[in-house]
C-alpha positions, 0 to 999 in steps of 0.5 A, spaced: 500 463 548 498 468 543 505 467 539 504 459 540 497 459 537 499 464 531 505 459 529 500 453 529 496 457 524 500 458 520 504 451 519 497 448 519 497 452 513 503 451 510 503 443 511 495 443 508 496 448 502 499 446 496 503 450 491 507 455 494 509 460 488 513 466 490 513 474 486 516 480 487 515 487 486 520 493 486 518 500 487 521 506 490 515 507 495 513 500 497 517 493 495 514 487 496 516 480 496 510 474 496 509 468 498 502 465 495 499 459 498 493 455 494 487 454 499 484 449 494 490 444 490 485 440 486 482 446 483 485 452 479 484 459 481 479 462 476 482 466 470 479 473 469 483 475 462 477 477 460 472 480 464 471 486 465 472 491 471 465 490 473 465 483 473 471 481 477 468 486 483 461 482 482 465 475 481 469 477 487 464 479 492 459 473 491 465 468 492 467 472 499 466 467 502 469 462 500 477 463 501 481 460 495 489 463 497 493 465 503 498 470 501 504 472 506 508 479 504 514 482 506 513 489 504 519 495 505 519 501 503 525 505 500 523 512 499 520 512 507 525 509 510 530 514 507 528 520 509 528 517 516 535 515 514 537 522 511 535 526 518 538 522 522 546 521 518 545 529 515 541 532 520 543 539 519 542 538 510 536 535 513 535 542 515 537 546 510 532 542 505 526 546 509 524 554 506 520 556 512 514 550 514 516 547 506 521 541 507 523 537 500 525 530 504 519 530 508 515 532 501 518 526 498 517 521 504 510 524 507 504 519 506 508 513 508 508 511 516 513 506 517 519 503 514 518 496 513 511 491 515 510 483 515 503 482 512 498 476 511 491 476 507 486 471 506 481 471 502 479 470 494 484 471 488 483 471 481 488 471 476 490 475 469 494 471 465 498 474 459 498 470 452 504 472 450 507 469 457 505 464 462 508 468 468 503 471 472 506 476 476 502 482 479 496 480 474 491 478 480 486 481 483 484 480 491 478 480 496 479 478 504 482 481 510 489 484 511 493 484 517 499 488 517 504 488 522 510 492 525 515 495 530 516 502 528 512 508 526 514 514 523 513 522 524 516 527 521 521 523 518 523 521 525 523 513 527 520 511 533 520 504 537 511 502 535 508 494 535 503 496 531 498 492 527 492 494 522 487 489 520 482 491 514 478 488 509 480 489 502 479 489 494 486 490 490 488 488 484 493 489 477 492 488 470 499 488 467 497 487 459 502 489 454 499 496 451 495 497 458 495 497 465 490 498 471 492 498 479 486 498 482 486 498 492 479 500 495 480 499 503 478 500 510 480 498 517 483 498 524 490 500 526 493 499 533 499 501 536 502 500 543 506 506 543 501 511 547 503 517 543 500 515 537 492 515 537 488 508 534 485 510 528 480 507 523 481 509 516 477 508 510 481 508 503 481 508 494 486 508 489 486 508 482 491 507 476 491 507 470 496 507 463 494 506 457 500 506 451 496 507 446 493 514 448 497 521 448 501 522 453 498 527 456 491 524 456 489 525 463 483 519 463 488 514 461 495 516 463 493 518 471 492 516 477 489 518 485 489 516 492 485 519 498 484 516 505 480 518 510 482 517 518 478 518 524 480 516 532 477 510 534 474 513 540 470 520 539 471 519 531 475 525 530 478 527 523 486 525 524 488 524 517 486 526 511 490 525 504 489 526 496 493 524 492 493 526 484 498 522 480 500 524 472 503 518 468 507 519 462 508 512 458 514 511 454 512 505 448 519 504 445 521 504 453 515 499 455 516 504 462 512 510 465 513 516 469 509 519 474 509 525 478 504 525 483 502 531 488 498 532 493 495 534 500 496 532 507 492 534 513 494 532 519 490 534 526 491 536 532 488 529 535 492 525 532 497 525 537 499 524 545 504 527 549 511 529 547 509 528 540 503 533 541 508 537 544 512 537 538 506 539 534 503 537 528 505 538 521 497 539 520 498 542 512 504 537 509 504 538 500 506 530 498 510 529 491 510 522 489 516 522 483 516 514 480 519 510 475 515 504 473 517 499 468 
């Protein structure tokens, strides 16, 4: 009944919604495919070129609740998915990556905890439109609610059968402008999973990004980036997770690409699983390396 309501709801909204645009985006920790649906087809989403930081968040807040965009996502994400892959095709090299707890597979692949998932959002959009272009690409920024959804979860760099969901409330947002970019995610929200070993958890979330191509390559103001997470159980409201991420950005200007290396620390506690994998027990310090190409 529920899986019958849900398809109404969605051809409802493709029937009433016009136009569909269509947008990719390839990375090698989260690769994206999106399908936008336009919620008002006689009135065009509001170009923000040129507001500020601060105006966008004001502008979206006040039109909350006034949804303008329905947006479908199928998202993959490579580095996790290879690190389940490499562990179970080579597990004695898997192994053999490890010197004493520090594992450089489970560094590359750690923060991220399932290979692939289906999302859908609804909310506000606003766009940032490039003068010496009329495609819009990732330049948008985004207020509503998010649900996610999915089949497996990931631990350890082991896959594990999980229908799990996640439903939060989110701002996000991209500016991709010639000389400078900004990539912005404040989040919070509920995950679910029906696999009883892994707890159900409510998080609180940010991420920051920034490149500017014409600052030194070595400026840490402009050419930087973070990401920390904050995760407890929805019962006793006991810490699970808590991660932080610092990310250094190189822009090369001749190559319009950067270079970024991020590092950072993963704590995970001993409430955050059940049964056999507690049993197994829980990595509870785990260093994160996040290299990435970007262009």
């Amino acid at each position: 009944m529920r899986k019958k309501a849900l398809s109404f709801l969605f051809a409802g909204v493709f029937l009433h919604a016009a136009p569909v645009s269509f947008d990719y985006e390839l990375d090698a920790y989260y690769s994206n495919v999106s399908a936008f649906l336009s919620l008002n087809p006689d009135r065009n989403i509001t170009d923000a070129t040129g507001f500020s930081e601060t105006q966008i968040y004001s502008h979206l807040l006040k039109k909350s609740l006034s949804p303008n965009i329905f947006l479908i996502e199928a998202s993959f994400h490579p580095m996790a998915w290879g690190g389940v892959w490499y562990r179970k095709h080579y597990p004695q090299k898997y192994t053999k990556t490890s010197i004493n707890d520090f594992n450089i597979v489970k560094a590359l692949s750690a923060g991220w905890e399932e290979p692939y998932s289906l999302s859908f959002f609804i909310g506000r959009m606003l766009l940032f439109r490039k003068k010496e272009s009329s495609h819009i690409g990732k330049n948008r920024a985004y207020l509503g609610v998010l649900l996610s959804i999915g089949d497996k979860s990931i631990k350890d760099n082991l896959s594990y059968k999980d229908h799990w969901y996640n439903i939060e409330y989110k701002l996000k947002g991209t500016r991709d402008l010639l000389k400078k970019d900004l990539d912005w995610s404040f989040r919070t929200g509920y995950r679910h999973h029906t696999k009883k070993e892994f707890v159900n958890t409510l998080y609180i979330g940010a991420r920051r990004s920034s490149i500017d191509y014409d600052k030194p390559l070595w400026s840490l103001r402009y050419n930087s980036a973070f990401d920390v997470m904050l995760e407890c159980d929805d019962i006793y409201f006991n810490l699970t997770k808590a991660q932080l991420l610092l990310e250094k950005k190189w822009p090369l200007k001749c190559y319009d690409t950067t270079f970024g290396l991020g590092i950072g620390y993963l704590y995970y506690s001993g409430s955050r699983y059940r049964g056999d994998l507690k049993e197994e027990g829980v990595d509870k310090h785990q260093l994160i390396l996040r290299p990435n190409l970007t262009w």
